[in-house]
C-alpha positions as CSV (number, residue, x, y, z in Angstrom):
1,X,66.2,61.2,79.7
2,X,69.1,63.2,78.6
3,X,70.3,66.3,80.8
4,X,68.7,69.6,79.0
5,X,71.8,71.6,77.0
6,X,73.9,73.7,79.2
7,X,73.1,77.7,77.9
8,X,75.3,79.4,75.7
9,X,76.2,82.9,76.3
10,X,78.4,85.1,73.9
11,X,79.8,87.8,76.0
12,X,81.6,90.8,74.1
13,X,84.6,92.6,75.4
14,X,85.0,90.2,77.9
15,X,88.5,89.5,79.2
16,X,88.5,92.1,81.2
17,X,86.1,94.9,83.3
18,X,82.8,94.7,82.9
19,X,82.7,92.0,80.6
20,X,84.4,89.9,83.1
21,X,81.9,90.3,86.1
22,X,79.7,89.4,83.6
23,X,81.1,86.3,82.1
24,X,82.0,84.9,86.1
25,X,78.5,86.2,86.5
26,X,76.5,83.8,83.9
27,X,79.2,80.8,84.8
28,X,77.6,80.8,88.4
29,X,74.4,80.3,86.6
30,X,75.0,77.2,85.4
31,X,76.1,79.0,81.6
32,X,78.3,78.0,78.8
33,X,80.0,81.4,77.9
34,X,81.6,82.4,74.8
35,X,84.6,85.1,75.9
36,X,85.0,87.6,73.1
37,X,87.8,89.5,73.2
38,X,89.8,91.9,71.2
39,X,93.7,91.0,71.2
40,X,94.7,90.2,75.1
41,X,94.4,86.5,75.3
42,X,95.9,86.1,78.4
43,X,93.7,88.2,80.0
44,X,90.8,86.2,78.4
45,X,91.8,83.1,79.4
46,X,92.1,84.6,82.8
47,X,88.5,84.8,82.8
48,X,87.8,81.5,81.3
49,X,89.6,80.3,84.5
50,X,87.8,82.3,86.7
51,X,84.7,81.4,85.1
52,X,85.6,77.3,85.7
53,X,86.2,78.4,89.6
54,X,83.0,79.6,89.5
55,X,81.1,77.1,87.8
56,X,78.8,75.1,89.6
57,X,79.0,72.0,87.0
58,X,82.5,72.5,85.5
59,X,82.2,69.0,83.9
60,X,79.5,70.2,81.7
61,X,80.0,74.1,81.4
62,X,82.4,75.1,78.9
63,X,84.4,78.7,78.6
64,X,86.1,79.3,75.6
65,X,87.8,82.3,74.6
66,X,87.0,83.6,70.5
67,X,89.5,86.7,69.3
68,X,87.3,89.3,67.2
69,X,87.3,92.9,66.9
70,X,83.6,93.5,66.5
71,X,84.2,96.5,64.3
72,X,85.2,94.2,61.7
73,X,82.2,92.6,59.4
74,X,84.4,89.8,58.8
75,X,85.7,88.9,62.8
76,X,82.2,89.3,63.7
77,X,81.3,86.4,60.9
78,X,83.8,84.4,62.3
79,X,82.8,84.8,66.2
80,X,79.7,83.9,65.4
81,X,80.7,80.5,63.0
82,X,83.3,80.1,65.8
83,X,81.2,80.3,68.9
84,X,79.0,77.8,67.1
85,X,81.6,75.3,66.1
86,X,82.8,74.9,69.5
87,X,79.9,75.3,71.7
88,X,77.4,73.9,69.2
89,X,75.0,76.9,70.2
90,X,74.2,80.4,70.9
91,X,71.4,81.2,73.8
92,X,72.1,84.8,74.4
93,X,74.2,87.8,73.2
94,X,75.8,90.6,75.6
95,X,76.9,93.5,73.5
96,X,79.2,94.4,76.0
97,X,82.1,95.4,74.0
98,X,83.7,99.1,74.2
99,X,86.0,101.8,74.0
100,X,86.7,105.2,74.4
101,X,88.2,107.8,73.1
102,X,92.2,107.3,73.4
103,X,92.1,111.2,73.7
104,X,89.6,112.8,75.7
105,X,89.2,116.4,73.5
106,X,86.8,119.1,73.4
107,X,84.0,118.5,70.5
108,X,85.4,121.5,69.0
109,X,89.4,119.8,68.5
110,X,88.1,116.0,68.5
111,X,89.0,114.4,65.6
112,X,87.0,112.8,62.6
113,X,89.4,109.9,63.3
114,X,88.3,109.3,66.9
115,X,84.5,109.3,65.9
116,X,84.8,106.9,62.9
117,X,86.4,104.2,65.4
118,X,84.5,104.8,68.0
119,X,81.6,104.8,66.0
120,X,82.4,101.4,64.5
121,X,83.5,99.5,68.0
122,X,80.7,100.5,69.7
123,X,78.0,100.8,67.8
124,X,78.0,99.2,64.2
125,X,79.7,96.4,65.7
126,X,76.9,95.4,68.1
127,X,74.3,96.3,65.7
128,X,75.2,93.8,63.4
129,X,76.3,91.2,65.2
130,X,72.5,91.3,66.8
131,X,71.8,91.1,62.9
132,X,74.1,87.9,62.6
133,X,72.7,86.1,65.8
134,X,69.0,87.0,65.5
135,X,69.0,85.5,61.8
136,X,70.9,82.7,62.8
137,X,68.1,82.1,65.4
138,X,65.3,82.9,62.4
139,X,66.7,80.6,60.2
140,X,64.1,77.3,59.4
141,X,64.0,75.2,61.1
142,X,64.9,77.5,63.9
143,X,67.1,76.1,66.7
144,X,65.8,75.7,70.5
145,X,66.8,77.3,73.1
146,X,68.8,76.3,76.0
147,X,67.0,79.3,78.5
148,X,63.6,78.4,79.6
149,X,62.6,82.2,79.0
150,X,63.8,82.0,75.4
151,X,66.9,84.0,73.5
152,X,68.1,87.1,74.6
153,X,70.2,90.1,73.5
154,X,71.5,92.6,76.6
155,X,72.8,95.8,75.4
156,X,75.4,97.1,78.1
157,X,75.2,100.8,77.1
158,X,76.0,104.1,79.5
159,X,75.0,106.4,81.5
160,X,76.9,108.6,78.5
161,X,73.7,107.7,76.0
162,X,71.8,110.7,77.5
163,X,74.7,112.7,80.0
164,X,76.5,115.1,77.8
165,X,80.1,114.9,78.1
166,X,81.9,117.3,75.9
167,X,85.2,116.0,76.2
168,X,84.0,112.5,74.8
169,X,81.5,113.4,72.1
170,X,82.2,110.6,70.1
171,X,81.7,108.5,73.1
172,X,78.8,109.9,73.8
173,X,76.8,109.6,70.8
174,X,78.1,105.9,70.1
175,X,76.1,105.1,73.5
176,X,72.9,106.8,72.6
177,X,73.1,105.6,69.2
178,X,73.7,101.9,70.9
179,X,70.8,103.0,73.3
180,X,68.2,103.3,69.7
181,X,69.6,100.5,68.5
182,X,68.3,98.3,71.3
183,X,65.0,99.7,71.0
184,X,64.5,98.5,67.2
185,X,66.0,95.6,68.1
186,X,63.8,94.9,71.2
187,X,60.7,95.8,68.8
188,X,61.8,93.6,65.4
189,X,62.4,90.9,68.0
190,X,59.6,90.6,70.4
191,X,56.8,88.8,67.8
192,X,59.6,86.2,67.8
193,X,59.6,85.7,71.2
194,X,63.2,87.1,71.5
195,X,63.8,89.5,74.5
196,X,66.0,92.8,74.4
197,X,67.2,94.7,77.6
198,X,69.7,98.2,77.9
199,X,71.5,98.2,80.8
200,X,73.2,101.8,81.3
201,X,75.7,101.2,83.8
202,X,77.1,104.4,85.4
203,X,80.4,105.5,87.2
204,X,82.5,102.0,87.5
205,X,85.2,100.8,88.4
206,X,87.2,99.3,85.1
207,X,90.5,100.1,83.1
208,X,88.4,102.7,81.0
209,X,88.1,104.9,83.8
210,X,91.6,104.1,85.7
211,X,92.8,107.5,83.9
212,X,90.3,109.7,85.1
213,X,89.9,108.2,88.6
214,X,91.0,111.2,90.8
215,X,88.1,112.9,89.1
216,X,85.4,110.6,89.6
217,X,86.2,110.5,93.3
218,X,85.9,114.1,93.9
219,X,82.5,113.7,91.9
220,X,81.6,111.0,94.2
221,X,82.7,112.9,97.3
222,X,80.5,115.9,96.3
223,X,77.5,113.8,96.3
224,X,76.3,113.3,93.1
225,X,76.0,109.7,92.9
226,X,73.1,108.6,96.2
227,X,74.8,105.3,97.0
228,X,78.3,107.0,97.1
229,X,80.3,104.2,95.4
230,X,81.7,103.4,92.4
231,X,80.0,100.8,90.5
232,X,81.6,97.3,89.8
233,X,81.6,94.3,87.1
234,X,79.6,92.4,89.2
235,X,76.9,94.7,89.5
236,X,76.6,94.8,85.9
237,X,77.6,91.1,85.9
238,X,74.3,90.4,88.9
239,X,71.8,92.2,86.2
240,X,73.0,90.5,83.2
241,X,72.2,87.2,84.9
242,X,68.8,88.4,86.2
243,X,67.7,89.1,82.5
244,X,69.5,86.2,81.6
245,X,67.7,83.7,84.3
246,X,64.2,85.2,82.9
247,X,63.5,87.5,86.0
248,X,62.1,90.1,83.8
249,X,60.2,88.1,81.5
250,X,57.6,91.2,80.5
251,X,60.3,94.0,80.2
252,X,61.0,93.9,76.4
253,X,63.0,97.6,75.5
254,X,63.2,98.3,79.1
255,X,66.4,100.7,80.0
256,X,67.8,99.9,83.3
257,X,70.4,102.3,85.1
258,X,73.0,100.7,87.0
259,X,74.2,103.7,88.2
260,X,73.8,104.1,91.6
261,X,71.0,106.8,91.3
262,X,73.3,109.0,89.3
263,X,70.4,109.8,86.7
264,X,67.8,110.3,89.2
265,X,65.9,114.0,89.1
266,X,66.2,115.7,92.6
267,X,65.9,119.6,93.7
């Protein structure tokens, strides 16, 4: 009989940070991975080669990197035609792609600017790119997939979708927007056997927050985070691959911090 189909994952945002830990993350799970990335090709194909290092069955996995910025409708047509010309398939979506604000400004100076971009990277963009994919796997006669537990669609939100930050309002309301948008996603999707997951990764440790590190480490110091770390990609990259293996096969819409226990209620 012929081998089953290696998986194919399309990972967002992922040349670098958390898209990264991700990507090395589903190649040590025996995944194909599709490396989105914006405009740093070098840095993605430094994670297509640590993504080969990693691979248990390099001869058969396959990492190729895809340029798109996902807040255009037209680069995230062409990611997804890509991805399928070259690895034939699509198993899974991360929507892991993100930004900030490049100027962190009190809601009552931040710009309309700021908002629309942020706006459009991080939260049009992945909404309708789950619109491309999930038709593409709704089409008749609807392809098979690769994942014994059936397609997926991982949301990698923030703790930001329901921690006010007034310095990042744009930011902020992106991620909780991006937080809804998995729940009607997870709801549309689940009659069709398709399963969406949030994950709301916390404090980590990535270029976003590089800037505002000296901060973050007095907060840590102070004891506001339990486990008293920053977070890393591979944390995020461990829980993407736990969703993605089917080791939550009854958790449709489910929100899961990654955070430490930075959003737990204490006295």
């Amino acid at each position: 009989m012929p081998n089953p189909p290696v998986p194919v994952i399309l990972v967002t945002g992922a040349s670098r940070g958390l898209g990264r830990g991700i990507a090395v993350q589903l190649a040590t799970a025996g995944c194909s991975v599709a490396i989105n990335y914006a405009g740093n090709l070098d840095a993605a194909n430094e994670t297509a080669a640590l993504c080969r290092a990693a691979a248990p069955n390099p001869a058969a996995q396959r990492f190729i990197p895809v340029q798109a910025d996902i807040s255009s409708a037209d680069d995230r047509r062409r990611l997804v035609s890509e991805t399928l010309a070259q690895l034939g398939r699509v198993d899974a979506l991360v929507n892991n792609a993100g930004i900030a604000p490049k100027i962190r400004a009190d809601i009552t100076e931040a710009t309309e600017e700021s908002f629309e971009h942020l706006i459009r990277t991080n939260l049009q963009g992945p909404y309708f790119l789950t619109q491309a994919i999930a038709s593409h796997w709704l089409t008749e006669p609807r392809p098979e997939c690769a994942l014994p537990s059936g397609f997926k669609i991982i949301y990698v939100t923030s703790t930001s979708a329901n921690t006010a930050s007034i310095s990042r309002g744009d930011y902020c309301i992106s991620k909780a927007g991006l937080a809804m948008a998995a729940q009607l996603w997870a709801i549309r999707l689940a009659p069709e056997n398709i399963q969406v997951v949030e994950l709301r990764p916390g404090i980590m440790a990535t270029d976003m927050t590089s800037t505002v590190k000296t901060k973050y480490d007095q907060f840590l110091a102070d004891g506001n985070v339990p486990q008293n770390r920053w977070g890393t990609p591979e944390d995020v990259g461990l829980a993407v691959r736990a969703v993605i293996e089917g080791r939550l096969p009854f958790s449709t819409g489910a929100v899961i911090p990654i955070d430490g226990g930075f959003t737990l209620r204490k006295l």
